[in-house]
N, C-alpha and C positions, 0 to 999 in steps of 0.2 A: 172580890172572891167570897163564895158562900162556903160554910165548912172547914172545918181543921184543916192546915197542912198534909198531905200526904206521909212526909218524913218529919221526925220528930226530934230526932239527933242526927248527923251528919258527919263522920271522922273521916278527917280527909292528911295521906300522909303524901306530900309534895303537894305544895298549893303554888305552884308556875300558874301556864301558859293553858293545861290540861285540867288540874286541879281547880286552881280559880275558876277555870270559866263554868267548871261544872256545878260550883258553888254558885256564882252568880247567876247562871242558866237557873238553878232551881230559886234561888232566892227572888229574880226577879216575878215566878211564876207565882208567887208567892206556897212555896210547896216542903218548904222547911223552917222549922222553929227557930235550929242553933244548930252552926256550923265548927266545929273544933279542929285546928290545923296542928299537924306534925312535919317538923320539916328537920333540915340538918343544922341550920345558921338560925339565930334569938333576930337577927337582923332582916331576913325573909318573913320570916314571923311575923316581926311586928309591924312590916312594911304591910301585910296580908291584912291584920288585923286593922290598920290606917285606911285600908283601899275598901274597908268592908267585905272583905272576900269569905273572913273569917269572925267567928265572934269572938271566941279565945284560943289563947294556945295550950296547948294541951300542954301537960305534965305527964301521967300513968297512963302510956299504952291501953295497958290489960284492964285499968278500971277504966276509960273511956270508953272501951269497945263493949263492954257488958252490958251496957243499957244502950246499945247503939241502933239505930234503924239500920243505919246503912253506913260502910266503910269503903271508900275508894280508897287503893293504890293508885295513885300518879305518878311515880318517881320514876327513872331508868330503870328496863327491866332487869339487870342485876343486881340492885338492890330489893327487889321482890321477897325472895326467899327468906334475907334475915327481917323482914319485916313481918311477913307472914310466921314463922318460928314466933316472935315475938308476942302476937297477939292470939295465936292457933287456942293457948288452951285456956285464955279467958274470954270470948267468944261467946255473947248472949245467944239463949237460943233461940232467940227469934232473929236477930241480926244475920244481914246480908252483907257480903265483899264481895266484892267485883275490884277491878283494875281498868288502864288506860293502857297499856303496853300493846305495843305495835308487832309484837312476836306472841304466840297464840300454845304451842306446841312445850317449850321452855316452860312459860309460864304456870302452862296444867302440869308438868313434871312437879316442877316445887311444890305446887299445892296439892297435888295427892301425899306426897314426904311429908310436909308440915301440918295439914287441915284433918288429914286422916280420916275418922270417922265424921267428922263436921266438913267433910268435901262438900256437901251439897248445898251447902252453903254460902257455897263461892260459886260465883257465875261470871268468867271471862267476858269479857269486851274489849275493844278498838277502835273510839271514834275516829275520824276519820277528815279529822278535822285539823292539823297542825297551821302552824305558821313560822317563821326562820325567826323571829324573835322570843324569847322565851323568860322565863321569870312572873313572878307575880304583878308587874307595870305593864305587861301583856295580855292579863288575862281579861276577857269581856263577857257579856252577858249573854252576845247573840253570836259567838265562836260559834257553836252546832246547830244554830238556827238553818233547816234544809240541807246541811250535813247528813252522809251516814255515819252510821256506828255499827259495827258488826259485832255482835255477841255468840259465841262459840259454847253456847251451852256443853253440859256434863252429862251424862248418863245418868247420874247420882242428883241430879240438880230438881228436886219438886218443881211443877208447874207454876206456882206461886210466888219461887225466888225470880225464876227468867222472869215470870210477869213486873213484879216488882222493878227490877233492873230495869227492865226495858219502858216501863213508865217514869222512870226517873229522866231516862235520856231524852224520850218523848216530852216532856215539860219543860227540856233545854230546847225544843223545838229539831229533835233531829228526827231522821229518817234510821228506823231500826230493822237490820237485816239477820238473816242466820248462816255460819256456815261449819263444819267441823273444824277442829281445831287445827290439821294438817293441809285439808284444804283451804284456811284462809292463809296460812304461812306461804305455801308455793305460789296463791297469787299475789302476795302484798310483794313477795319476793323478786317479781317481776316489774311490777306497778310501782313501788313504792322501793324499794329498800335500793334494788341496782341503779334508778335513776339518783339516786343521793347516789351513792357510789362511783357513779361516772362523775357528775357534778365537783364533789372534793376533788376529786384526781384530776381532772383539768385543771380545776383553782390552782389547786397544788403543785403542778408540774407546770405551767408559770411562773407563781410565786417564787420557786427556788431557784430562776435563772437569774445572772447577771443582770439584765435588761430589762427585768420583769416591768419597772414602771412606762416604761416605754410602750409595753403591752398592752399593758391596763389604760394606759393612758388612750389609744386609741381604740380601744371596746365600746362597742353601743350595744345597741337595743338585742341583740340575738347573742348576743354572751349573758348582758344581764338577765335573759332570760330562761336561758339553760341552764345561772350558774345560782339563780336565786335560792336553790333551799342546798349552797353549800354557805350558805351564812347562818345552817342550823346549828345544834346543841350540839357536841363534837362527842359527850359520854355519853348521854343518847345513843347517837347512831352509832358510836363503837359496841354497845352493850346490843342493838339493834342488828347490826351484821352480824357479832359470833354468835349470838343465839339461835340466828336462822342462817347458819353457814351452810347447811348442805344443800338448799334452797336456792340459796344467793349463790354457792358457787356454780350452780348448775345452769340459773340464769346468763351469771357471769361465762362461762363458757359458749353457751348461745349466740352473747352477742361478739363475744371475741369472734367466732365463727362467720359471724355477717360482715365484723370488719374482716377479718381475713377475706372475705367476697369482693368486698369495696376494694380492700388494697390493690387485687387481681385485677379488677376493671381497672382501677384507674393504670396500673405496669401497664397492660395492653392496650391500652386509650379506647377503652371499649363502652362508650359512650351512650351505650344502646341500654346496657343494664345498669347505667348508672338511673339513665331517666326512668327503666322501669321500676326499679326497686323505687326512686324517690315518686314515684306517682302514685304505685298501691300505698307508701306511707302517708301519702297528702290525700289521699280518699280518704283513708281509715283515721287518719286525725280528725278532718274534716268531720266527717261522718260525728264521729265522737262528740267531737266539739259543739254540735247542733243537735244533738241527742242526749246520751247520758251524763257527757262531760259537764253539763252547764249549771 
């Protein structure tokens, strides 16, 4: 590589699954100097620190983030809020925040409360990138390689921060997209947030029978396949639903509506709309799946 690093300091508060790999994404491009982690556990830490994810750990918030290039939130989005309070009014004024949080709408609420007149400063994001294992022993370098990321720019937001952000993610090797902050919540709510949501509830409502291993025992390939991201972060996706509750419940409504259609077919043994309903879903997978799904 010819030329400085792009970033110069790096404060990263949750250094998992999200955090790490964003650390590692830029360190392997070689695009940052020094990486400094915040987390909640001395023991995550310095597991962070052993993996190379991190250079050290942080101590002072507010003097870290002063001389900061750049600050990711990675935590669950309800911890957001006292994080951003936290560092709002020590805030270099060239430093840029952004987050990883999977709810878009919440997120900008806090940050106009806490960042205030330094809103512009913060530029939302989304990668788009997860996996059902989570911690800093999962975090890797090419997680967002060919990934999107969606960043929900501000009003308030200079040309110069989105570019920034969005360069950073680009030297994780992602694919960077835009959308407003309400319209990325009602699609991820559909796309993302309800299929977790179904996922647990079936695990779940197994789980707590009598017989459940009897269940589990004779599952293959088409459970483990639907049931795979109910083996995700459990305050994650709790913090993930209520924040985009009127989203998700509206979604959730939806599909109860289609079960209710299915239940219908099958009382009447009406077998005609079972195959049609399951044939436009097997186009539009299909479809998917050999297009933008890949």
């Amino acid at each position: 590589m010819s030329g400085s690093p792009e970033f110069g300091k790096l404060v990263i508060f949750g250094v998992g699954l999200i955090g790490g790999s964003f650390a590692l994404g830029l360190k392997a491009a070689e695009q940052v100097e020094e990486v400094v982690g915040f987390g909640r556990s001395l023991s995550t830490l310095t597991q962070a620190m052993d993996l190379g994810i991190i250079d050290r750990v942080g101590a002072n918030a507010g003097q870290e983030v002063a001389d900061a290039d750049l600050v990711l939130m990675a935590t669950p989005v309800g911890q957001m809020p006292e994080i951003m309070a936290r560092i709002a009014p020590y805030l270099g004024a060239q430093t840029v925040v952004t987050d990883g949080g999977s709810t878009k709408a919440d997120v900008v609420a806090s940050a106009r409360e806490h960042f205030s007149d330094k809103l512009g400063q913060f530029v939302p994001a989304h990668p788009i990138a997860g996996a059902e294992n989570s911690g800093a022993a999962a975090a890797r370098a090419d997680l967002y390689r060919d990934k999107k990321v969606v960043l929900t720019p501000l009003p308030e937001n200079p040309v110069l921060n989105v570019a920034r952000v969005r360069s950073a993610w680009e030297w994780c090797g992602a694919q960077v997209h835009e959308l407003p902050p309400a319209d990325h919540d009602r699609i991820f709510a559909a796309v993302s947030h309800l299929p977790h949501l179904l996922s647990f509830a079936l695990v779940y409502e197994l789980a707590v029978r009598e017989n459940c291993d009897q269940f589990f025992d004779f599952a293959a390939s088409g459970f483990r396949d639907f049931t795979r991201i109910a083996a995700s972060h459990p305050e994650m996706w709790r913090d993930i639903c209520l924040a985009n509750r009127p989203a998700l419940l509206d979604e959730l409504d939806r599909y109860r509506a289609q079960l209710d259609t299915l239940r219908d077919a099958l009382q009447r043994d009406d077998g005609a709309l079972l195959e049609r309903t399951f044939d436009v879903a097997r186009k539009a997978r299909r479809n998917w799946a050999d297009g933008k799904g890949k």
